[in-house]
C-alpha positions in Angstrom: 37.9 8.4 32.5 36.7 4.4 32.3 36.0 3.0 28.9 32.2 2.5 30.3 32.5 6.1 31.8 33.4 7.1 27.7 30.8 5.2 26.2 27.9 6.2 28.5 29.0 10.0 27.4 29.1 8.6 24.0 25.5 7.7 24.1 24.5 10.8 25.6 26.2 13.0 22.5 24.6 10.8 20.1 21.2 10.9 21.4 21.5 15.0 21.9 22.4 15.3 18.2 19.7 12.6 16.9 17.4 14.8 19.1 18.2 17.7 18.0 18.1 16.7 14.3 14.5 15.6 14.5 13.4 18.7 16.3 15.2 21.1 13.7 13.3 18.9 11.3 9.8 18.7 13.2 9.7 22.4 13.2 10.2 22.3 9.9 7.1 20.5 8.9 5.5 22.4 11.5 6.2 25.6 9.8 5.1 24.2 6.2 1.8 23.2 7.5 1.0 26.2 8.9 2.4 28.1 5.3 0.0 26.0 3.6 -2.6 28.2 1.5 -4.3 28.1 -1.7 -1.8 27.5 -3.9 -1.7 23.5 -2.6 -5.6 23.6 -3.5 -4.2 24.9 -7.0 -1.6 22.3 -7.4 -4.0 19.3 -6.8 -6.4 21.0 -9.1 -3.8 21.1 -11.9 -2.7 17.7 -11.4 -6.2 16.5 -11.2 -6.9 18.7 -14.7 -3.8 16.8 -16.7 -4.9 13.9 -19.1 -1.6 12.5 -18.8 1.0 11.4 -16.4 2.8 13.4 -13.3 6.7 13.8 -14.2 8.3 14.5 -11.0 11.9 16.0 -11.2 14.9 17.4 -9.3 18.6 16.9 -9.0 20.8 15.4 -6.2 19.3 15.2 -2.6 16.1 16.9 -4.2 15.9 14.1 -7.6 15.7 11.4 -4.5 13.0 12.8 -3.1 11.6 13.2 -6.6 11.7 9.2 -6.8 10.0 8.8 -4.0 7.0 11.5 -4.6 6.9 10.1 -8.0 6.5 6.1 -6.5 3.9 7.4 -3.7 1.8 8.8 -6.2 2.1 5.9 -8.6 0.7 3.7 -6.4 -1.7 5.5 -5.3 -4.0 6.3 -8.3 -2.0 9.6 -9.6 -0.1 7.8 -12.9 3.2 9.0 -12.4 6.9 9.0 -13.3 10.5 10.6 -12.5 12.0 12.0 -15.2 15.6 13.1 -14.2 16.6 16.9 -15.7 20.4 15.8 -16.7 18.9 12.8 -18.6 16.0 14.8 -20.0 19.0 17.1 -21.9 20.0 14.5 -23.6 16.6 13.1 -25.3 14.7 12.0 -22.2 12.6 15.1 -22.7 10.5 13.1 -25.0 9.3 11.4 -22.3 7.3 14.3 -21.6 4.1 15.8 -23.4 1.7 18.2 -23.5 -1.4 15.6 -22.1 1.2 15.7 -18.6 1.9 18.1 -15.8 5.1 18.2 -14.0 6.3 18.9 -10.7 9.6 20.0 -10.1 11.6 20.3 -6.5 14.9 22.5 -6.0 15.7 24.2 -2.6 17.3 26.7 -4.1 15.0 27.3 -7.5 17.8 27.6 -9.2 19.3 24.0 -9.9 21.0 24.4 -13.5 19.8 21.1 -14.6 16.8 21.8 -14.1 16.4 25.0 -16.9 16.0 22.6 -20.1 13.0 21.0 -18.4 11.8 24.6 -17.5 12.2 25.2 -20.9 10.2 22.5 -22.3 7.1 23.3 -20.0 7.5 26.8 -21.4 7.2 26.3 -25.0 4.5 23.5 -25.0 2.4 24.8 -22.9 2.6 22.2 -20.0 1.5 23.1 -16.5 4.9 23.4 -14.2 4.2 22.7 -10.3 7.2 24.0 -8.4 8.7 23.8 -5.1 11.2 25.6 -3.9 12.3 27.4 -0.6 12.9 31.1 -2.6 10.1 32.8 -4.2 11.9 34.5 -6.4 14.0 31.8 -7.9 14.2 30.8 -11.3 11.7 27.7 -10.8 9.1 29.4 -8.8 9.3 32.4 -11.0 8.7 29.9 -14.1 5.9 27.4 -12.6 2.0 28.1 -12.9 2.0 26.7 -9.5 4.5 28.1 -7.0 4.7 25.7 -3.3 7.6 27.7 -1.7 9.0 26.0 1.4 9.2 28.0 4.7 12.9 29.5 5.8 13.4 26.6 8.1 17.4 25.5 8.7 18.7 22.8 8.3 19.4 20.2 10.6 23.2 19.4 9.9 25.8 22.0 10.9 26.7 24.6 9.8 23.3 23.6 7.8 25.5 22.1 4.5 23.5 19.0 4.3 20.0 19.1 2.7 17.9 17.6 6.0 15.1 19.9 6.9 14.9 21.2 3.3 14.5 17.7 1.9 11.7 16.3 5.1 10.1 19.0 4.0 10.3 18.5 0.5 9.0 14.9 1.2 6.1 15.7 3.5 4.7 18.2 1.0 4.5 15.7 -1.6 3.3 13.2 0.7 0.2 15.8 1.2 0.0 16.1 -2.8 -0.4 12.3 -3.4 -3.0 11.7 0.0 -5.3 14.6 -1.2 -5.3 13.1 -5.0 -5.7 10.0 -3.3 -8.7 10.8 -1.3 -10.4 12.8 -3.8 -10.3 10.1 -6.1 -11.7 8.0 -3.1 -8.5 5.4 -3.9 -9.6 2.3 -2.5 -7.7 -0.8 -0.5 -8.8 -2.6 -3.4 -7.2 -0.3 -5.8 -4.2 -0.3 -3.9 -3.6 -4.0 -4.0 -4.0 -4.0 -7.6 -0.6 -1.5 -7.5 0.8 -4.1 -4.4 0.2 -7.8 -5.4 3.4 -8.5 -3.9 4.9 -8.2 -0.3 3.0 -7.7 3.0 0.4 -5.1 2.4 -0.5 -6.8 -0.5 -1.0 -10.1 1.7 -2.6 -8.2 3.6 -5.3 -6.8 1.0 -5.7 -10.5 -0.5 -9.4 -11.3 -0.6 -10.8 -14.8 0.4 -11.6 -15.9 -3.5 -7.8 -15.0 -4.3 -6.7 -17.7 -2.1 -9.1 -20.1 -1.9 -9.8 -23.6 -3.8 -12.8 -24.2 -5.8 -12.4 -28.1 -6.0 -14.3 -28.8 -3.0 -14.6 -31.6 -1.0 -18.6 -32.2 -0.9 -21.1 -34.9 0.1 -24.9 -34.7 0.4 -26.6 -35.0 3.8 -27.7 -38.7 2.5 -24.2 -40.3 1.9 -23.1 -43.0 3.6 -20.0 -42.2 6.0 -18.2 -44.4 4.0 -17.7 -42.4 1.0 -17.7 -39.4 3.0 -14.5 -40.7 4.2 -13.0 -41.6 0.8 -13.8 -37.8 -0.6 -12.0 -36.2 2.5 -9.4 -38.1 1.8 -9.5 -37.7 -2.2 -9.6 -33.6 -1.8 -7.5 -33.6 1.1 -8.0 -30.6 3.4 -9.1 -33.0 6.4 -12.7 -31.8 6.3 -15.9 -32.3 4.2 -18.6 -29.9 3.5 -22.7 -31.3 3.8 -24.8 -30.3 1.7 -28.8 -30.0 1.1 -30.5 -30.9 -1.7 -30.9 -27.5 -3.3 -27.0 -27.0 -2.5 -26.9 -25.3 0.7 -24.2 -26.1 3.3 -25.6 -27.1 6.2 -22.8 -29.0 7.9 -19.0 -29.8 7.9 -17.6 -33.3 9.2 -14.1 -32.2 10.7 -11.9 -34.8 12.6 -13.0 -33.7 15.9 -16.9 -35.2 14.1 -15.4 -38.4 13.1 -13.8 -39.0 16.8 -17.1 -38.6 18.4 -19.2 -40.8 16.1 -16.1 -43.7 15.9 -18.4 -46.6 17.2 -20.7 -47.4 14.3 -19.5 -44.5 12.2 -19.9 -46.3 8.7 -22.9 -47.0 9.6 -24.0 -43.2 9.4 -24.8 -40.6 7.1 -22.8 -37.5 6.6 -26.0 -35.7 8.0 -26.0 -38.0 11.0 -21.9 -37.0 12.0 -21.6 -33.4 10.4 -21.5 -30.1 12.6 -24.4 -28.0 11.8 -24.1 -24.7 11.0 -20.6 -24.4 10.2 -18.8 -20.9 10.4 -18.3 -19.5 6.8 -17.0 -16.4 5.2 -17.9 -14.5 1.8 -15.4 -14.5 -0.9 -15.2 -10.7 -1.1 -14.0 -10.8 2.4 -10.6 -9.7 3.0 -8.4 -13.5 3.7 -7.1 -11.7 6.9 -11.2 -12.2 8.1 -10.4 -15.5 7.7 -7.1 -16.0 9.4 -8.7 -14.5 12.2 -11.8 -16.5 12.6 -9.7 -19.3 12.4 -7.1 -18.1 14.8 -10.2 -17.4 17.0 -12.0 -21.0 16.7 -8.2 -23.1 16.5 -9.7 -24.0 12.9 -7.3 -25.0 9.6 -10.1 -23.7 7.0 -13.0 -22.4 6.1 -15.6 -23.0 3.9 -16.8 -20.2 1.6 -20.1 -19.3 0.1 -22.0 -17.1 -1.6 -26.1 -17.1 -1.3 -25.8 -20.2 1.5 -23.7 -22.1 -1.7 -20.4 -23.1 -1.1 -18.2 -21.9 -3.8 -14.3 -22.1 -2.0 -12.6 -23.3 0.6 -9.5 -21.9 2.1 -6.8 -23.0 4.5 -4.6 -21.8 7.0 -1.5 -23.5 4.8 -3.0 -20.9 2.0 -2.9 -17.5 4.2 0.9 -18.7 5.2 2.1 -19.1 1.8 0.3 -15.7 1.5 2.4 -14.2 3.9 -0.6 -13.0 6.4 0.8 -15.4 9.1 
């Protein structure tokens, strides 16, 4: 057998067993969505109920997922925080109170780390969400909510490795912190204020979060001459005209000062400007802006608010934003 003969057959195993994995796994979710039934509904009510925060726990493979469920929900309007069951032996338990409800993940139900936590819920009183894949575990046994996973194998053979169990897992907290999100009618708004940094939070940037408020304006009566001088002072290449109650009603760009070269000191800014500029609202989301000025092969944008300007923003701003 050829090296390229080995490889090629190689490929092939790897795919199959990639393949199969995700299929185990897909049928896995499959089955928990169709398991779903009231006791979700009771889960999101409970959470919804609690004055206090959402501790998420579990050990191992499931204390991973825990981290995740607990971030997801976190930034997503549902004030939340993992709390992990070894740690919470040793004083961490503190960390949890009565105003809280937790939610706690073992595939078994029967994680031994887990029984001080149990414990705690028990004797103050605070609501206990589990999840588990046995009914009749410990975990589910002990929780006011009981979200048991469907029999499903797992992916790995010989199913040793926590795969399905964990997607699972995962998914079903997933659903938790989208239906807390949407009944709380989370907004992209809200969301930035949890992601200022990074790509979605570029993404979520509003126009008067990027733009400049020193503005480079001339009435529609100034002589080209000092127009020129305050393009230059504020530097963004363009001026804004205004009226004489303050509206814009023009913007001299360069392409305005090439066309009115011969004589141009000899005009007023109303005389060179482009009327009727295209502007954006400062509540507008800055990638509006990045694509209107994609779309006209602008730099900037003036920005106003009742026909006033109040901004201006650049293309140079939206890059440093990371939305180009």
């Amino acid at each position: 057998m050829t090296s390229s003969t080995t490889e090629a057959a190689d490929t092939e195993a790897y795919l199959a067993t990639a393949r199969r994995v995700i299929t185990v796994e897909a049928e896995g979710l499959s089955a928990l969505a169709a398991g779903l039934d009231a006791s979700f509904a009771r889960a999101v009510e409970t959470i919804l109920r609690a004055h206090g925060r959402v501790i998420v726990s579990g050990m191992g493979k499931s204390g991973h997922i825990a981290r995740k469920i607990a971030a997801t929900m976190a930034s997503t309007g549902t004030p939340a925080q993992f709390v992990h069951p070894a740690e919470a032996s040793h004083g961490d338990l503190g960390m949890v109170t009565a105003e809280d409800v937790v939610l706690m993940m073992s595939n078994s139900g029967e994680t031994p780390e887990l029984a001080d936590l149990i414990a705690h819920t028990r004797r103050f009183g605070i609501p206990l969400i589990g999840i588990a894949s046995n009914a009749d575990s410990t975990l589910l046994r002990q929780s006011d909510v009981a979200l048991v996973l469907p029999k499903a194998p797992e992916a790995g053979s010989g199913g040793l490795v926590p795969t399905t169990s964990t997607t699972m897992t995962l998914a079903l907290g997933d659903a938790l912190a989208v239906a807390l999100m949407e009944h709380r009618r989370f907004t992209p708004e809200q969301f930035r204020v949890f992601h200022p940094g990074g790509k979605l939070g570029a993404r979520l940037s509003k126009v008067r979060d990027l733009m400049h408020t020193d503005l480079p304006l001339v009435h529609e009566a100034t002589p080209m001459a000092e127009a020129l001088l305050e393009i230059t002072a504020k530097g963004f290449g363009v001026a804004g005209v205004t009226a004489a109650d303050g509206r814009l009603i023009g913007i001299i760009t360069d392409g305005d000062l090439r066309r009115h070269m011969r004589g141009l000191l000899d005009q007023t800014a109303a005389e060179v400007m482009t009327r009727s500029p295209q502007v954006i609202a400062p509540d507008a989301l800055a990638e509006a802006a990045v694509a209107i000025m994609d779309a006209r092969k602008i730099t900037c944008l003036f920005v106003v608010e009742n026909d006033r300007p109040v901004g201006i923003i650049h293309i140079h701003d939206c890059l440093r934003a990371g939305l180009v």
